[in-house]
VEXDREN-2710 file (C-alpha; in Angstrom, 1 decimal):
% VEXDREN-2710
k/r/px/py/pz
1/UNK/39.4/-83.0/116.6
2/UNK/41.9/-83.0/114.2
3/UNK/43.5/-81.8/110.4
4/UNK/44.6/-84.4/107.4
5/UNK/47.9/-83.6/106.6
6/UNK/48.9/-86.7/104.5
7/UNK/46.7/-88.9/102.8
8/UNK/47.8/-92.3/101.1
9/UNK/45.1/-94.7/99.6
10/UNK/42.2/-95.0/102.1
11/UNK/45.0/-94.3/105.0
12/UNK/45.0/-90.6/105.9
13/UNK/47.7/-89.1/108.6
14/UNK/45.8/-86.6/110.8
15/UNK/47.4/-84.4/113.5
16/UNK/44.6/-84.3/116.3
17/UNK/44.5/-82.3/119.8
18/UNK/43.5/-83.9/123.1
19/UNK/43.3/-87.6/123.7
20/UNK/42.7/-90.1/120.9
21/UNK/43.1/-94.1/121.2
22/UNK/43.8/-97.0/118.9
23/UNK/40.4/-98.5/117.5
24/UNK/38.8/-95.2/118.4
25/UNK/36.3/-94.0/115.4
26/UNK/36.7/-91.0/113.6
27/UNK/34.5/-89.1/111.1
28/UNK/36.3/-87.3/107.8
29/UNK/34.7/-84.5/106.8
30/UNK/34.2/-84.1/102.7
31/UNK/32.6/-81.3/101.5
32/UNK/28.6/-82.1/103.1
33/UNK/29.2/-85.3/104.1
34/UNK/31.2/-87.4/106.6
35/UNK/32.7/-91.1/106.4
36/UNK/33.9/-93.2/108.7
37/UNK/37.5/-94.5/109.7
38/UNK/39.2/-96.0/112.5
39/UNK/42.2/-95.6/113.7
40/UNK/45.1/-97.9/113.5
41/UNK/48.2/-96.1/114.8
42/UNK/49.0/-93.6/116.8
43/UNK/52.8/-91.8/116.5
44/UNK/52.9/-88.2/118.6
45/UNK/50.7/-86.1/117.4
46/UNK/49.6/-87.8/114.1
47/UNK/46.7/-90.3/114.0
48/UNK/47.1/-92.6/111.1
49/UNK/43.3/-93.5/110.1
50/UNK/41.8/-96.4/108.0
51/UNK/39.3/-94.9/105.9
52/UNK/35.9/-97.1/105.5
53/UNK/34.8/-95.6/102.1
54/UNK/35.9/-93.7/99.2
55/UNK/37.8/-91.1/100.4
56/UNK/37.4/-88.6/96.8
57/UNK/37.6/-85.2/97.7
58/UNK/39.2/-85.3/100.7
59/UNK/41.7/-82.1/100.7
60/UNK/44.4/-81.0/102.8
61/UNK/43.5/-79.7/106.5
62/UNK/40.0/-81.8/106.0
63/UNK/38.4/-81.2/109.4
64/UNK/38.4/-84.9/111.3
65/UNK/35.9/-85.4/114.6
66/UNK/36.8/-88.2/116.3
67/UNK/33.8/-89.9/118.4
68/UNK/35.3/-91.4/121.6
69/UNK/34.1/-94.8/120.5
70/UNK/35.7/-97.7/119.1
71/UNK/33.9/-99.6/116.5
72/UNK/30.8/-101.1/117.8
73/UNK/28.1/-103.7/117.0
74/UNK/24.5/-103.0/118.4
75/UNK/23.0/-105.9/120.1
76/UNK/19.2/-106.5/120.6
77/UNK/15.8/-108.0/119.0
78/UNK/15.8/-108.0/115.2
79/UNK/19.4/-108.7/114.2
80/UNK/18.3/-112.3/112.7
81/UNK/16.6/-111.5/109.2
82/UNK/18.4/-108.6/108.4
83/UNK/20.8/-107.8/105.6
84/UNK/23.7/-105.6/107.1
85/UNK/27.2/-104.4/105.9
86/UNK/30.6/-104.4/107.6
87/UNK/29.8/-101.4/109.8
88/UNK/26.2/-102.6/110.9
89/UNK/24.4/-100.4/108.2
90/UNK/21.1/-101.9/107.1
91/UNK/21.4/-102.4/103.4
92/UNK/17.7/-102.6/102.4
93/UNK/17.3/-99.3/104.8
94/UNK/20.0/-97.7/103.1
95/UNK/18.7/-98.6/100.1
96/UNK/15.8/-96.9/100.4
97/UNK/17.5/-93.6/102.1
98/UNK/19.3/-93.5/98.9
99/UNK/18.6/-95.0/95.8
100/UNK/20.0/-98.3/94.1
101/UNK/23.4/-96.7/94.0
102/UNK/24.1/-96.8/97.3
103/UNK/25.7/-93.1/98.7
104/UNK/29.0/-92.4/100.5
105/UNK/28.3/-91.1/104.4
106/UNK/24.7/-92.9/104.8
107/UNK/25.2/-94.3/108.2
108/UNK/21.7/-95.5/109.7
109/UNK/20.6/-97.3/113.1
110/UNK/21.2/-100.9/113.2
111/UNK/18.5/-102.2/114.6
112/UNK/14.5/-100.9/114.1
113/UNK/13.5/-98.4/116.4
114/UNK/10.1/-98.1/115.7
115/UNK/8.9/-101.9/115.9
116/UNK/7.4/-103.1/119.5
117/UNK/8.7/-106.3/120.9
118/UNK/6.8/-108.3/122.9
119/UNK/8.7/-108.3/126.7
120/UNK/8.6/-110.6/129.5
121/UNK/10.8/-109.2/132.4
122/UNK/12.7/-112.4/134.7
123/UNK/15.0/-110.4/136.9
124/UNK/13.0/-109.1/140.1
125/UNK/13.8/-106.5/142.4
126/UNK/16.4/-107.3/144.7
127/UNK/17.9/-109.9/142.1
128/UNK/22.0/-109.4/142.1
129/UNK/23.3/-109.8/138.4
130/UNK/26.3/-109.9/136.8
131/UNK/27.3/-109.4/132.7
132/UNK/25.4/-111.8/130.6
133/UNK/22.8/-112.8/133.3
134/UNK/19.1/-112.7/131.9
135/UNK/17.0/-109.3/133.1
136/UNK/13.9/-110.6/130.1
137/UNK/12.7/-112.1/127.0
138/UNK/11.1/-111.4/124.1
139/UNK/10.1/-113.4/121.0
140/UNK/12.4/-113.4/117.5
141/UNK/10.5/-115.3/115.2
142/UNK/10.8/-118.9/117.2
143/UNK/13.9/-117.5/119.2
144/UNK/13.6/-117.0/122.6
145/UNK/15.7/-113.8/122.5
146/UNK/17.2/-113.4/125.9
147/UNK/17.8/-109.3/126.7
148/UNK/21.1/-109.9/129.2
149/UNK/23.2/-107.8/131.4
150/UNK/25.2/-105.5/129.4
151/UNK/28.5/-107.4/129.2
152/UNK/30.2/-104.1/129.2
153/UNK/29.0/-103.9/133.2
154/UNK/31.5/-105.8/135.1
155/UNK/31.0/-106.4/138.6
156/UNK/27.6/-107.1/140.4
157/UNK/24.4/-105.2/139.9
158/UNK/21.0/-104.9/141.7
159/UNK/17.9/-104.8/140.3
160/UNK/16.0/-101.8/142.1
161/UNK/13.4/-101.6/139.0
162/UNK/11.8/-103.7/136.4
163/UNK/9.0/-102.7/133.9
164/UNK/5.9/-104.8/133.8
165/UNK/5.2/-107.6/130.8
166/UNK/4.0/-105.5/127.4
167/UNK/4.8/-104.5/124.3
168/UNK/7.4/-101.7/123.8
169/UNK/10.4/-100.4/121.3
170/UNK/13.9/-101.6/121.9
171/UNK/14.8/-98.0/123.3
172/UNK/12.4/-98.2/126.1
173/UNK/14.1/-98.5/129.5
174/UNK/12.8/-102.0/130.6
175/UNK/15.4/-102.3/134.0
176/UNK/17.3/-100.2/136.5
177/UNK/20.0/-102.1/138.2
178/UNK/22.6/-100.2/141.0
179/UNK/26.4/-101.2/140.8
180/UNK/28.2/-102.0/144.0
181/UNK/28.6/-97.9/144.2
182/UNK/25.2/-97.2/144.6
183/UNK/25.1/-95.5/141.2
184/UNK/22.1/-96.6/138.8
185/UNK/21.8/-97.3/135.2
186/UNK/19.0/-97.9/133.1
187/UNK/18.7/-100.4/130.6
188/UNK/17.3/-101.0/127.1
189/UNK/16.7/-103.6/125.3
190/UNK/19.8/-103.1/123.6
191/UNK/23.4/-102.8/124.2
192/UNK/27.0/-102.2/122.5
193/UNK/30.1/-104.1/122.4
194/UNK/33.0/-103.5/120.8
195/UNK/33.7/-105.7/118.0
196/UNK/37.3/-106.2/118.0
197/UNK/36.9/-107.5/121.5
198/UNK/35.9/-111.1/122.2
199/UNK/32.7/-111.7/123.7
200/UNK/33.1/-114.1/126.0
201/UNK/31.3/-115.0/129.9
202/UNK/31.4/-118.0/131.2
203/UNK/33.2/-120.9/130.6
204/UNK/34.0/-122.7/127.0
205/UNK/32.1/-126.5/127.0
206/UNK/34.0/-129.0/125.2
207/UNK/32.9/-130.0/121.9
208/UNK/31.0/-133.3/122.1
209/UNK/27.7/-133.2/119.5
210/UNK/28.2/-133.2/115.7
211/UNK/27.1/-130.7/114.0
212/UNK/24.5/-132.4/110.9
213/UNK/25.7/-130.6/107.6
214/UNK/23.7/-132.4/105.1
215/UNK/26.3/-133.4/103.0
216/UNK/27.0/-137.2/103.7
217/UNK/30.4/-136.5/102.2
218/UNK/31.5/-134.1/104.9
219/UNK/29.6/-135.8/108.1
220/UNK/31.5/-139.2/107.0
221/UNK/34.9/-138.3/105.7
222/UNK/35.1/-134.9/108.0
223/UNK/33.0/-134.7/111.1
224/UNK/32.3/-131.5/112.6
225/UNK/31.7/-130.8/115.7
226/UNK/29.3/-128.4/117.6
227/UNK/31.6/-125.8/119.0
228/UNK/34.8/-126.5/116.5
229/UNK/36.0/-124.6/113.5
230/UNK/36.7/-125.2/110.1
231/UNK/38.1/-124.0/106.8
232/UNK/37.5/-125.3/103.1
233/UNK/41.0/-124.2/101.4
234/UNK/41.1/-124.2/97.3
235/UNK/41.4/-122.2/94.2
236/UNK/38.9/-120.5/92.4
237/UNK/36.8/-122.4/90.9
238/UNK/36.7/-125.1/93.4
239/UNK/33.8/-124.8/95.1
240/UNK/34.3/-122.9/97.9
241/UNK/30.8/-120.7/97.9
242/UNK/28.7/-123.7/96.7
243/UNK/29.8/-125.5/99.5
244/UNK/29.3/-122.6/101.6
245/UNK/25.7/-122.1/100.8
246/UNK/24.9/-126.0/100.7
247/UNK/26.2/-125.8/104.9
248/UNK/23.6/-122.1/105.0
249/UNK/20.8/-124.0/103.4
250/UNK/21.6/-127.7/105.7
251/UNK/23.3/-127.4/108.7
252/UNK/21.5/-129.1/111.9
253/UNK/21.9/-125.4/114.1
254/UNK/19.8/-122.5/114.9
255/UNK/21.0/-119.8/113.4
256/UNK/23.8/-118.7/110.6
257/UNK/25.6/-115.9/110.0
258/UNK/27.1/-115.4/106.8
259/UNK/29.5/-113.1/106.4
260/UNK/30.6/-112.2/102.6
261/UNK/34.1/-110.5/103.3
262/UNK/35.3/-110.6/99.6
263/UNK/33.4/-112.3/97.8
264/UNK/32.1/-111.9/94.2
265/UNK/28.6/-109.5/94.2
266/UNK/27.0/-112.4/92.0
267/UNK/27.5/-114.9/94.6
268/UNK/25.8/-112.5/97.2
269/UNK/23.3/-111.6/94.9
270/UNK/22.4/-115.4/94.8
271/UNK/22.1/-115.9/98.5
272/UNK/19.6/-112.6/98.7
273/UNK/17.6/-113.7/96.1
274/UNK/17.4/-117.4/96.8
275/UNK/17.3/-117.2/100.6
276/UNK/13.6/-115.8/101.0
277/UNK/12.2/-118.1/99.0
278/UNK/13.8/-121.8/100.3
279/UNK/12.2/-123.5/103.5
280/UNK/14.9/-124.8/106.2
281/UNK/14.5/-128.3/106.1
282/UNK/14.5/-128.6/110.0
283/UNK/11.9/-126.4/110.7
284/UNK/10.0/-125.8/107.6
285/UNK/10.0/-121.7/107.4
286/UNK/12.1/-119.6/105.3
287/UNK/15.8/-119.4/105.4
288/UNK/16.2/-116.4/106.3
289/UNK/14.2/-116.6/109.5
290/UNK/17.3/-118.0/111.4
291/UNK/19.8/-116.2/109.2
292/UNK/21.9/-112.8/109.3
293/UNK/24.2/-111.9/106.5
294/UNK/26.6/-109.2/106.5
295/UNK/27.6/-108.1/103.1
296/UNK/30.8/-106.3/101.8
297/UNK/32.1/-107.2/98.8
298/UNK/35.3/-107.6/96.8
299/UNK/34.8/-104.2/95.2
300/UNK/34.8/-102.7/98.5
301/UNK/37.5/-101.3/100.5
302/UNK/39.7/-103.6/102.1
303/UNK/39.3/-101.7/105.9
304/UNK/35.2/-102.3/105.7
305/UNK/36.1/-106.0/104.6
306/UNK/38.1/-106.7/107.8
307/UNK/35.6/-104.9/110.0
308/UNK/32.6/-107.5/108.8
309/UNK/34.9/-110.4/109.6
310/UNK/34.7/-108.9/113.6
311/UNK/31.5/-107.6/113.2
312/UNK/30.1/-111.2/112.4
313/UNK/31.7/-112.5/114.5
314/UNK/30.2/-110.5/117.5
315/UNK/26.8/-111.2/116.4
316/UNK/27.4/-114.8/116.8
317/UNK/29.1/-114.5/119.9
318/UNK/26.3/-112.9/121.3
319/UNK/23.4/-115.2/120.2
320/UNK/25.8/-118.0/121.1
321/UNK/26.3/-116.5/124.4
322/UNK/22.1/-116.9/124.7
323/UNK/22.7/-120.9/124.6
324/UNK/21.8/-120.9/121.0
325/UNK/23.6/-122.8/118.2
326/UNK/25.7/-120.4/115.6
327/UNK/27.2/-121.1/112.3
328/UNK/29.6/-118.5/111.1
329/UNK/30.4/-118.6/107.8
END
């Protein structure tokens, strides 16, 4: 734990006890209510901390808890679909925990705890696994969503118990697995990874296929390819988010994050209402069957901006990791 002594902007100095780390989260205390930051430097004793939210009311000798954790996406069956902010908050859930106005300190689960998935185990008894190797399936939407090894578990693991074929909540422990220490751990459907981390097993495949965007324009005058990055540059004005949504609406892949990390509400506003009702050309179901977009605006803190660059970008890393094809936006 620890006490604010200095606070500048959304960037409080707090002078903490016992053993803290860079990227580690922390909770603020304000009156009833905590809000999240992360923290950035460490000098001594004092903790500087990147605020998420507002931090009004925040006084001197505010109480700080810091969690252990560093700031970590949740990764499992029914991310695609879903409307999330730079943390991993579901808006529409937080929405309704709070009203249109949307409350400082509402933190909720990620992913639905309630909803049954449909599970096929594949791993048997006696199988030796290692991080990213496939332990079951279940269905998301047309996805094949393969449940993998934790890639936090490093090393090989056993399977010494598997649950039969049903229907069950992401929470349910569907595998036990030994490490090469004979100690077991049980596993969910879902797991954690830190975001600011690259998710990576395996080895990169060289960029061969294009990737169809739709727009004769681009495929002509600038292929791209399946597995390489680009960037549109320009002023304001210039087209930037139309072109962005044209490659959402168009692109030849299977699924598309979009990540708004700055932009103009309106322009999100446009995507959420437009999105539910347009059919993907390729498959002919709604858009936002194969998309996830994270949402932080230009009115919100700049901390909670950066954090849904990475936390995009771990989502698509881990459906990419599942053999699928991810646009990141």
């Amino acid at each position: 734990t620890g006490k604010v002594v200095k606070a500048f902007g959304n960037l409080l100095h707090v002078r903490f006890e016992g053993d803290v780390r860079q990227g580690e989260i922390a909770m603020v205390e304000i009156s009833d209510i905590s809000v999240k930051g992360e923290v950035i430097e460490i000098a001594g004793d004092i903790a500087k901390l990147q605020v998420f939210e507002d931090i009004l009311g925040v006084e001197l000798d505010s109480k700080v808890v810091f969690t252990g954790h560093l700031l970590e996406a949740e990764l499992g069956p029914g991310l695609i679909s879903t409307i999330f902010d730079g943390l991993q908050s579901p808006l529409e859930r937080v929405a309704d925990a709070s009203g249109l106005f949307l409350q400082r300190g509402v933190y909720l689960p990620s992913l639905d705890r309630q909803k049954h998935w449909d599970y096929q185990p594949v791993a048997k008894i006696g199988d030796d696994l290692e991080r990213g190797d496939t332990i079951g399936t279940t269905m998301e939407g047309r996805f094949h969503h393969l449940i993998m090894l934790p890639f936090s578990m490093r090393g090989k693991h056993t399977v010494s118990w598997t649950i039969d074929a049903g229907s069950y909540t992401i929470d349910e422990v569907v595998v036990k697995v030994k490490d090469e220490k004979g100690k077991e751990h049980e596993l969910t459907m879902v797991q954690r990874w830190p975001v600011k981390m690259p998710l990576i097993q395996g080895k990169k495949i060289k960029a061969s296929k294009m990737m169809d965007t739709g727009e004769r324009v681009i495929d002509t005058q600038f292929p791209i390819l399946k597995g390489g990055t680009f960037c549109t540059p320009g002023p304001f004005g210039a087209g930037k988010t139309v072109l962005q949504h044209h490659l959402s609406k168009y692109s030849s892949v299977d699924i598309v994050i979009i990540t708004a990390c700055g932009e103009r509400a309106g322009e999100v506003v446009e995507v959420l209402k437009t999105f539910p009702h347009l059919t993907d050309p390729h498959t002919n179901e709604s858009l936002m069957s194969r998309t996830t977009i994270i949402c932080n605006t230009s009115s919100m803190p700049v901390a909670a901006r950066e954090a849904s660059v990475y936390m995009g970008a771990t989502i698509a890393e881990y459906y990419r990791q599942m053999g699928l094809d991810v646009l990141l936006l």
